[in-house]
PLY file of the C-alpha trace (Angstrom):
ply
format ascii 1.0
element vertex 368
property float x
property float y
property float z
element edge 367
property int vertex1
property int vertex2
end_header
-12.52 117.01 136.25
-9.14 114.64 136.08
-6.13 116.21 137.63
-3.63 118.12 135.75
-1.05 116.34 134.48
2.47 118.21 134.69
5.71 117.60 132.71
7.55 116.42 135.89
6.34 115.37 139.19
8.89 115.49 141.60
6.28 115.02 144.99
6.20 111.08 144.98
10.14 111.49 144.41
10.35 113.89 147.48
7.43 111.47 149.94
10.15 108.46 148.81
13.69 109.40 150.03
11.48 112.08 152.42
13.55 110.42 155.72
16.93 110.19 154.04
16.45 113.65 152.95
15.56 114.73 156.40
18.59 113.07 157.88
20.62 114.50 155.38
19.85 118.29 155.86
19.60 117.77 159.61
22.95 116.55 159.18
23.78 119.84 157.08
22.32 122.08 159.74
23.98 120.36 163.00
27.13 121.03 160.74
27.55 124.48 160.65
29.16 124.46 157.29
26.85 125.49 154.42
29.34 126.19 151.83
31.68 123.61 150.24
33.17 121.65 153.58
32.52 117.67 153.42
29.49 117.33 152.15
31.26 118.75 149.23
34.44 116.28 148.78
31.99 113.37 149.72
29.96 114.18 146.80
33.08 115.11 144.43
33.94 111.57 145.60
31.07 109.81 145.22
30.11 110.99 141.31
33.89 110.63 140.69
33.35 106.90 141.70
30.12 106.31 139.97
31.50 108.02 136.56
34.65 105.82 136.71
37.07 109.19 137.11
39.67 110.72 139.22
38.31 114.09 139.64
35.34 115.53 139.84
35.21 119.54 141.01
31.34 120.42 142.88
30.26 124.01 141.46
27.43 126.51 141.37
25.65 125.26 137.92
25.41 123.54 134.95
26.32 127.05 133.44
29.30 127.13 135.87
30.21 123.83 134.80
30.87 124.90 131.54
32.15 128.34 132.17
34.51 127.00 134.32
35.19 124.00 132.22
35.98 126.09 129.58
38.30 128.20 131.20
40.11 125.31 132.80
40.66 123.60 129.44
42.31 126.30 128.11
40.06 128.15 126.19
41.14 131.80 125.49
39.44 135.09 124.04
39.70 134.64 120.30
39.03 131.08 119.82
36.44 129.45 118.20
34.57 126.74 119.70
32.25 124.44 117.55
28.52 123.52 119.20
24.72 122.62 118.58
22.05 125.46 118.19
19.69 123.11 119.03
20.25 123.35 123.05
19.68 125.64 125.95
21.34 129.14 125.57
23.77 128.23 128.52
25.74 126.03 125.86
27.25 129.24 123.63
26.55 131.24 126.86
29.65 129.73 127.94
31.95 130.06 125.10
30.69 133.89 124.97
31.52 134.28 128.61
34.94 133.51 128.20
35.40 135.29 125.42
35.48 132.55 122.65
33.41 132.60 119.67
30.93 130.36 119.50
30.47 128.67 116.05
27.12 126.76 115.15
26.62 124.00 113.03
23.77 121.91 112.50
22.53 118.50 113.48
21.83 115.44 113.11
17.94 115.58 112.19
17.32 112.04 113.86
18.82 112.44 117.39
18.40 116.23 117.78
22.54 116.50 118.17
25.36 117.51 116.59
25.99 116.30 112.87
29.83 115.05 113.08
30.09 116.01 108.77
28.64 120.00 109.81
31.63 120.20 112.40
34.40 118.86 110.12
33.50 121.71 107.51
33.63 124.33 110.49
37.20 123.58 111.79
39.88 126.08 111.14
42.63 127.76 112.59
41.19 129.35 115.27
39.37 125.99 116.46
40.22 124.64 119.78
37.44 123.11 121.46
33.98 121.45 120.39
31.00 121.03 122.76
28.56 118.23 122.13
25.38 118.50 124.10
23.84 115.17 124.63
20.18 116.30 124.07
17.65 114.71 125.72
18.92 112.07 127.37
20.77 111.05 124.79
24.15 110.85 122.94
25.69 112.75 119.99
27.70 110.75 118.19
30.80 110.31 120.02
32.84 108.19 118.37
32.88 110.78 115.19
33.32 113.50 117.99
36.62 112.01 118.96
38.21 111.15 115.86
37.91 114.65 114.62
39.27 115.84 117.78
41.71 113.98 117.17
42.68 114.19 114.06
42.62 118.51 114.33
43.87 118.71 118.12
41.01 120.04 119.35
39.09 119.61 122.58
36.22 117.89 124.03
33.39 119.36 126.58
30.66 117.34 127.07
27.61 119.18 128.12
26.08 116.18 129.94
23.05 118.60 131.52
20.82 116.11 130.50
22.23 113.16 130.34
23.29 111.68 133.91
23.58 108.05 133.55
23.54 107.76 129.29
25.78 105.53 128.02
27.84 105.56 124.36
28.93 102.02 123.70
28.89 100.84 127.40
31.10 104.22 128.67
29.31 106.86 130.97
28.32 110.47 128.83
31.09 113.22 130.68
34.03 110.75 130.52
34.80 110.49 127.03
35.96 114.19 125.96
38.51 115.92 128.02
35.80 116.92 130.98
32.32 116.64 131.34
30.12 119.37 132.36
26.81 118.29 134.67
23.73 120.41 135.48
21.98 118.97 139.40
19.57 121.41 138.17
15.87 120.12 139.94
14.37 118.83 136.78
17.46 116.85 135.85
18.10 113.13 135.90
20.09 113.72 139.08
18.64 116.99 140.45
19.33 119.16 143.61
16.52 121.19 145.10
18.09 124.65 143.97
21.60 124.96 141.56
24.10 122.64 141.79
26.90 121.79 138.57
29.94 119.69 138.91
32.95 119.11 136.12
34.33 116.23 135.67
37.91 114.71 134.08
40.61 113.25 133.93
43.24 115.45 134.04
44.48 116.64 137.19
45.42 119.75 135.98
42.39 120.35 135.11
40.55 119.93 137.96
42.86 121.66 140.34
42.01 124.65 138.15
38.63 124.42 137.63
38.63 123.78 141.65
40.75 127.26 141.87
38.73 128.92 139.66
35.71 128.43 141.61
36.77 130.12 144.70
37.94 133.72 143.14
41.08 132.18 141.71
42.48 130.90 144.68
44.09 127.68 145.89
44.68 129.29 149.63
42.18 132.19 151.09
42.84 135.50 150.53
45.71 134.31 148.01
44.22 134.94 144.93
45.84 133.82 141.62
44.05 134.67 138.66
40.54 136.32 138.23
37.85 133.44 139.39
34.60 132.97 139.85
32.13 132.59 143.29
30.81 129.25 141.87
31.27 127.45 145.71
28.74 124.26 145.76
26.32 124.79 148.55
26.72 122.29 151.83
22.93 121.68 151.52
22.29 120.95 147.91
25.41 118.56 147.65
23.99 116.33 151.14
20.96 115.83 148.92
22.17 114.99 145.80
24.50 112.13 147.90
21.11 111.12 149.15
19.44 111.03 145.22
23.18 109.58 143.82
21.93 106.23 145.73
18.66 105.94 143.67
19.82 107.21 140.26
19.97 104.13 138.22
16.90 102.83 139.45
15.10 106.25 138.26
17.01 106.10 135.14
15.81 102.37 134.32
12.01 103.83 135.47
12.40 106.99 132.72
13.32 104.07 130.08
10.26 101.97 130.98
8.25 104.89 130.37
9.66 105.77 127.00
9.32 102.51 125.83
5.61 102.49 126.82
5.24 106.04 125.04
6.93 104.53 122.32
4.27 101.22 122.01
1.04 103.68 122.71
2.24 106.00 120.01
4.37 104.41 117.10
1.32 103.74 114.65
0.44 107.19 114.68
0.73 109.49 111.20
2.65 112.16 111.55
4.21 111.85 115.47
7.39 110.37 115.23
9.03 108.92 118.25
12.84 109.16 119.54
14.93 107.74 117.32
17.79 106.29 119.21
21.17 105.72 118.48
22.59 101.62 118.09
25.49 102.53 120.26
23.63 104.86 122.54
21.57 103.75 125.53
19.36 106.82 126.58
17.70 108.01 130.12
15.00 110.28 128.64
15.45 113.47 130.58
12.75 114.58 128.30
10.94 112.37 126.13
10.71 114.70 122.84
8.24 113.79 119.44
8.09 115.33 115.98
4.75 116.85 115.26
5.04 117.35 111.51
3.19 119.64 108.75
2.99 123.02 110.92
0.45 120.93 113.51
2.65 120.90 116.96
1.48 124.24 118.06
-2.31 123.12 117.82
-1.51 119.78 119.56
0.72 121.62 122.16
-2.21 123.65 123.43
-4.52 121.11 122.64
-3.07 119.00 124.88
-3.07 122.32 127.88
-6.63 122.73 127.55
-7.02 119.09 128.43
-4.47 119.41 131.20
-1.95 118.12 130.43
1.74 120.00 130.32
4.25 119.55 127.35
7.12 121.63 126.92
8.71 122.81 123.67
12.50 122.30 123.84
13.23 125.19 122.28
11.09 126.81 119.98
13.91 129.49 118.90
17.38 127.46 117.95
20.20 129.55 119.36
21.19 131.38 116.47
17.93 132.65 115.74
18.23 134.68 119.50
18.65 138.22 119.65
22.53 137.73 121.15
23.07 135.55 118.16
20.97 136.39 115.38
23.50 138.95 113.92
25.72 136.60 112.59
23.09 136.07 109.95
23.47 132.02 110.03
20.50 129.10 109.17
20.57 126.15 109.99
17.51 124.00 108.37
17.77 120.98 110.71
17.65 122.94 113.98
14.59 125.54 112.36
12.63 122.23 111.55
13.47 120.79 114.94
12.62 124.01 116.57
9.09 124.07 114.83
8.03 119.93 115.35
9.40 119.03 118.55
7.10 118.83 121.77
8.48 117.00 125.30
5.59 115.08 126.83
5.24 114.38 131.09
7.95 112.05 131.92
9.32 111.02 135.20
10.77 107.63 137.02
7.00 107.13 139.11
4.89 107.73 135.82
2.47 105.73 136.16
0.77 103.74 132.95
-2.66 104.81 133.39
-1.20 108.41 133.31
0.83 107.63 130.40
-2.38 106.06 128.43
-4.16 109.28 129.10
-1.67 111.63 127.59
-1.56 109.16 124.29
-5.40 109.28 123.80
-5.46 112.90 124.28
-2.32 112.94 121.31
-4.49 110.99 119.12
-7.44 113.01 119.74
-4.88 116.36 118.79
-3.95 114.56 115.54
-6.78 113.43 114.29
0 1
1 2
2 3
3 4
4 5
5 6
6 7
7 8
8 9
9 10
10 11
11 12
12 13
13 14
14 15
15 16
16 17
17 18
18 19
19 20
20 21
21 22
22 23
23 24
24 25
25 26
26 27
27 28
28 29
29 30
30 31
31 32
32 33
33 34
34 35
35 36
36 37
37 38
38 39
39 40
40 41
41 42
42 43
43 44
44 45
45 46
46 47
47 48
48 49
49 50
50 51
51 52
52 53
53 54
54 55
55 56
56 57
57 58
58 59
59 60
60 61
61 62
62 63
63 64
64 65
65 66
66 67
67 68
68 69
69 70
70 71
71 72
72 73
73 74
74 75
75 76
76 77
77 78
78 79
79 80
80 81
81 82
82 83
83 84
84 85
85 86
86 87
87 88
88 89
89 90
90 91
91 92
92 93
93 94
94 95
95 96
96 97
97 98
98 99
99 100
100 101
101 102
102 103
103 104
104 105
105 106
106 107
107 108
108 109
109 110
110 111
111 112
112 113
113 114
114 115
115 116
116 117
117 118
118 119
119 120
120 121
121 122
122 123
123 124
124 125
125 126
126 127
127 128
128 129
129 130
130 131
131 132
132 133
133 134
134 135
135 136
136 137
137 138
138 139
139 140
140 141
141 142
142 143
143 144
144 145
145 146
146 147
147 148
148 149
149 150
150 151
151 152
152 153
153 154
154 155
155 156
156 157
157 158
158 159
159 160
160 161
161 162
162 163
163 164
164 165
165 166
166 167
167 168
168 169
169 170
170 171
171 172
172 173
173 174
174 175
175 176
176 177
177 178
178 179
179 180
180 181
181 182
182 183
183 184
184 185
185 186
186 187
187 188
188 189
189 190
190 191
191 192
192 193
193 194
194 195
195 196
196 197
197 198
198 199
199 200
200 201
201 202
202 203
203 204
204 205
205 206
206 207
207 208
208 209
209 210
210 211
211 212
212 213
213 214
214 215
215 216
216 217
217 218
218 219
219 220
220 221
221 222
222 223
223 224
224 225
225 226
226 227
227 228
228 229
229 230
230 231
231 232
232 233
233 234
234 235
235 236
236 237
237 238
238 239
239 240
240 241
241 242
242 243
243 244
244 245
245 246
246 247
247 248
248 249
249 250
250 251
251 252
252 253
253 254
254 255
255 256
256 257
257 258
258 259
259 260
260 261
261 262
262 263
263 264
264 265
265 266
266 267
267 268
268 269
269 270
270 271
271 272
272 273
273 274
274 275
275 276
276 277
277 278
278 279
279 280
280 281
281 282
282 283
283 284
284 285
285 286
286 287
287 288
288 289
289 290
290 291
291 292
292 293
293 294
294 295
295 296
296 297
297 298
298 299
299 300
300 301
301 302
302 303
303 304
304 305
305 306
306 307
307 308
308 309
309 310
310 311
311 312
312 313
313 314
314 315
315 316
316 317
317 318
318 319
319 320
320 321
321 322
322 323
323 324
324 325
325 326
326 327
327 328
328 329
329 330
330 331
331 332
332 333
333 334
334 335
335 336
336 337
337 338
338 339
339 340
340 341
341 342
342 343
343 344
344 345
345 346
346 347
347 348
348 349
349 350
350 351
351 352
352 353
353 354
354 355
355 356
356 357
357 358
358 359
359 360
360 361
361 362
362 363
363 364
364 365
365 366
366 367
C-alpha cells in the first residue's frame, strides 16, 4: 500500500534547518527569557527589513494581529468595516471583537477575493475600515482597494495570513494598506511551531499602540493605560521563525514550482479549473485551491481520502452562512458557489513530482 499523502508535510522542512533550529532554541533556553525580550525586537527587526517597513509589532496570532490591528487603527464600537465571507472566521472575528460591525460583500469569482464594485456599493457613513484577505496565496485587487479608500477616507488592513512573500505589482502584500496583519501560524508560508502573529505599518503611531496594546495597555509595567490585551510573542516561537525568515523565499519559489506543475498535469481536464491568477499579482500558493464544478467536489474530495491522499476544503460554510452570522439574513452567490467547488490539494516547498503526478492521476480517476 503507497503512503498517505497529507496536505502539508512539514518533517523534511523540520530534518532541513533541524541544526539551526537546535541552536536557536538552545539559544532560547540558555536565555532565560521566554516571553518577548530579544528574540522578539530581532524578529520585529528582521520582518520589518524584509517587508521594506519601519515597524513591525511581534504578537500572539494572526487573530491578535488583527484584533489588535484593528484597535490600533482606530476602529471603534459602532463602525462598520467592509470584508470577504469567503475567509477564515478570524477575519469578522476581529471586527466583532472590537465591537465593529462587520459588513460582507462578495467576491471576485476568479481569485476567491474581494470584488472592489461589491465594496463600493457597501460604503456609507458608518464605514471606516475595509479588510482584504489575500486568499490563498494570493492578492485581492489592491489597486481598486486603495483608490476607494481613498476616495471615501477609509482604512486599509491587510489580512496577509496567507500570503507571506505575495507580491501586487512588485510591492510586498501587508505594506500597501495602513498595516498588515500576519498569521506564523505552523501551516503558513512562514510558520512558527505553535502561535505566533505580527502587525505591520507604517505609522509610528500605530505601532507604538498596537505594541501597548499587547501588554495589558501598557507602555511601562504595572502602568496601565487603556484596557489591552496579553498578546506577548513567545521568546521561543520568534528564535524559530528568525531561523525559517532565512529560507522563506526559497520555499516560496518551491510552492510556485509546484503550482505550476499542478497546473500542466491538470489544465486539460473538464470540469477542474485551476488558479486563476491575477496579471499584477505574483502568488506563493499557501494552498493550491481548484474548482470542482456540477455538485462533484464532495465525491472527488473523499475519493481522493480513500486513496490516501488529504485535500482540504477551504471553507465549505462562507462566513455569513455561520451560526454567529447567519442572522443577518445576507447571500452572497459567489462565495456559496466557491464554498461548494473549491478543494486545496497537498502542497508544500519539498513536494516532490512523483508525489504530485500521483495526486493528478488519482483527480482524473475522481472525474472521470
Amino acid at each position: 500500500m503507497q503512503d498517505r499523502i497529507p496536505i502539508l508535510d512539514l518533517h523534511e522542512e523540520i530534518q532541513l534547518l533541524w541544526g539551526e533550529l537546535n541552536e536557536a532554541i538552545q539559544r532560547v533556553l540558555r536565555s532565560g527569557q521566554f516571553i518577548l525580550g530579544p528574540e522578539v525586537r530581532a524578529l520585529e527587526e528582521e520582518i520589518a527589513a524584509w517587508l521594506g517597513l519601519p515597524h513591525a509589532v511581534g504578537l500572539n496570532s494572526g487573530t491578535d494581529a488583527l484584533v489588535i490591528g484593528l484597535h490600533a487603527l482606530g476602529i471603534k464600537p459602532g463602525d462598520e468595516v467592509i470584508t470577504t465571507p469567503f475567509t477564515f472566521v478570524a477575519t469578522p472575528e476581529a471586527i466583532s471583537q472590537v465591537g465593529a460591525m462587520p459588513v460582507f460583500v462578495d467576491i471576485d469569482p476568479r481569485t476567491f477575493n474581494i470584488d472592489p464594485r461589491a465594496i463600493e456599493a457597501a460604503v456609507n457613513r458608518r464605514t471606516r475600515a475595509i479588510i482584504p484577505v489575500h486568499l490563498f496565496g494570493q492578492a485581492a485587487d489592491m489597486d481598486a482597494i486603495s483608490a476607494l479608500a481613498a476616495k471615501h477616507g477609509l482604512t486599509v488592513l491587510e489580512d496577509v495570513a496567507q500570503a507571506f512573500g505575495g507580491l501586487w505589482r512588485g510591492r510586498k502584500l501587508g505594506t500597501l494598506g495602513d498595516a498588515g496583519a500576519f498569521s506564523f501560524f505552523p501551516s503558513k508560508n512562514l510558520g512558527a511551531y505553535g502561535d505566533a502573529g505580527l502587525l505591520a505599518t507604517r505609522d509610528p503611531q500605530v505601532a507604538e499602540r498596537a505594541a501597548m496594546l499587547r501588554t495589558h495597555g501598557s507602555r511601562k509595567r504595572y502602568f496601565n493605560e487603556v484596557l489591552g490585551y496579553n498578546s506577548r510573542l513567545d521568546s521561543m516561537q520568534a528564535a524559530i521563525l528568525r531561523v525559517k525568515l532565512r529560507h522563506v523565499d526559497e520555499w516560496n519559489e518551491g510552492r510556485c514550482r509546484a503550482a505550476a506543475r499542478y497546473g500542466s498535469l491538470l489544465a486539460d481536464l473538464d470540469g477542474v479549473e485551476i488558479p486563476f491568477v491575477a496579471p499584477e499579482a505574483e502568488p506563493v500558493y499557501h494552498q493550491y485551491t481548484l474548482r470542482v464544478a456540477g455538485g462533484r467536489r464532495d465525491a472527488v474530495h473523499e475519493r481522493l481520502e480513500a486513496e490516501g491522499i488529504g485535500t482540504m476544503i477551504y471553507y465549505p460554510v462562507p462566513c455569513h452562512r455561520l451560526p454567529i452570522y447567519a442572522h443577518l439574513g445576507l447571500t452572497f452567490p459567489e462565495a456559496e458557489r466557491a464554498a461548494a467547488e473549491v478543494l486545496s490539494l497537498p502542497i508544500w516547498p519539498q513536494i516532490r513530482p512523483e508525489v504530485q503526478e500521483r495526486v493528478a492521476e488519482a483527480i482524473r480517476r475522481a472525474v472521470r
